[in-house]
C-alpha positions in Angstrom: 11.1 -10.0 13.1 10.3 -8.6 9.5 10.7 -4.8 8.2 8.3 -3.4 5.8 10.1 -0.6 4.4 8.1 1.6 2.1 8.6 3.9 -0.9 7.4 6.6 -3.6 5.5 8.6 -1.8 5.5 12.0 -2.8 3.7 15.4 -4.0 1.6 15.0 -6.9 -1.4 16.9 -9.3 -4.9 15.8 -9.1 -5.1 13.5 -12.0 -1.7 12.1 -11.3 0.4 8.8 -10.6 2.6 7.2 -8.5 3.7 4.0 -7.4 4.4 2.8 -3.5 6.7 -0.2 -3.0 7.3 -2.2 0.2 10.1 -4.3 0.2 10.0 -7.2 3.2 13.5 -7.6 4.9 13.0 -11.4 4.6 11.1 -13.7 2.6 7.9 -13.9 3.8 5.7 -13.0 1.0 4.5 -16.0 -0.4 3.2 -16.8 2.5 1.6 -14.0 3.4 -1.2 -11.6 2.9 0.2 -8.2 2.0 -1.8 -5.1 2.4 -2.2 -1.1 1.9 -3.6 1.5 4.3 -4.0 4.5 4.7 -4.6 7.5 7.3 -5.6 11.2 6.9 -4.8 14.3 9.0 -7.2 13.7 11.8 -8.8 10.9 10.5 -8.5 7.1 11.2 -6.5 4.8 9.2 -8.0 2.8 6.4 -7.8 0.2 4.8 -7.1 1.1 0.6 -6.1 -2.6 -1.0 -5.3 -6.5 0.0 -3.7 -9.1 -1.9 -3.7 -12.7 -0.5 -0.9 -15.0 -0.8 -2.7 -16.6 -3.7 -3.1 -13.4 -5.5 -6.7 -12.4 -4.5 -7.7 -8.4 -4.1 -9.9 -6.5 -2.5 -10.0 -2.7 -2.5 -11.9 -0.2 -0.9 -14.7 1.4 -3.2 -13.3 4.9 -3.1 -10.0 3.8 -4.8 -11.8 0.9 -7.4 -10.7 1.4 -11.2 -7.7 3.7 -10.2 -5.8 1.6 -7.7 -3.7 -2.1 -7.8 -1.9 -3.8 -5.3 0.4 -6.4 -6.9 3.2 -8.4 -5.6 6.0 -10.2 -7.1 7.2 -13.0 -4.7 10.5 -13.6 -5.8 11.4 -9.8 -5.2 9.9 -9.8 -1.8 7.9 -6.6 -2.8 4.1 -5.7 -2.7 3.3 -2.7 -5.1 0.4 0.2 -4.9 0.1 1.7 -8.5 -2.2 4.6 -8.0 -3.8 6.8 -10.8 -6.0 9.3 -11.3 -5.0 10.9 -8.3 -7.6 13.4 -5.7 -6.7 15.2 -3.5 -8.9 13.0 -1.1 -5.7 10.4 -1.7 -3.8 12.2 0.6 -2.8 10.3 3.2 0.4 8.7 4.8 0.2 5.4 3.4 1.5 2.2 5.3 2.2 -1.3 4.0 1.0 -4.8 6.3 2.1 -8.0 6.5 -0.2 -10.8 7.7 2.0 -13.4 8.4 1.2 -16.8 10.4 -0.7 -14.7 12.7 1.9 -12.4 13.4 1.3 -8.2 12.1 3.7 -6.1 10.5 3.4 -2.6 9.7 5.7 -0.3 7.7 6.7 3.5 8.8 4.4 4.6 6.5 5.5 7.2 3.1 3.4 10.4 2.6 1.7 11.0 -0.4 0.2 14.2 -1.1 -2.4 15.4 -3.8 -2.4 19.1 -5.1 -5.6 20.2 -6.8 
């Protein structure tokens, strides 16, 4: 069994940054695609970013030019450096693990945008 466990979530102005960590309770990251998504009050959950296990991304057009997923292997750890903030960001965000065919999802951090 893996544990995504994410972090840096948190209140923030429009125009803002922060940066979400998961950290994977075993090594299984360089073997697996890593991903970040994301669900609104009353709204259904999203996919924001992917990395692949051999560093390919894809991102969701509303976050382009202000989001990056990155991971660093050796640190078991996928990151989600988001700037630019709106409020539209404001979401619980969750951290996946696609891993030989098995799914892994993280408790999700909040992250909320003031205007």
């Amino acid at each position: 069994q893996v544990q995504l466990v994410e972090s840096g979530g948190g209140v923030v102005q429009a125009g803002g940054s922060l940066r979400l960590s998961c950290a994977a309770s075993r090594t299984i990251l360089p073997a697996a695609d890593m991903a970040w998504y994301r669900q609104a009050p009353g709204k259904q959950r999203e996919l924001v970013a992917w990395i692949t296990s051999g560093g390919s991304t894809i991102y969701v057009d509303s976050v382009k030019g202000r989001f990056t997923i990155a991971r660093d292997n050796a640190k078991n750890t996928v990151y989600l450096q988001m700037n630019s903030l709106k409020p539209e960001d404001t979401a619980d965000y969750y951290c996946n693990a696609y891993h030989y065919g098995h799914a892994y999802w993280g408790q999700g951090t909040q992250v909320t945008v003031s205007s």
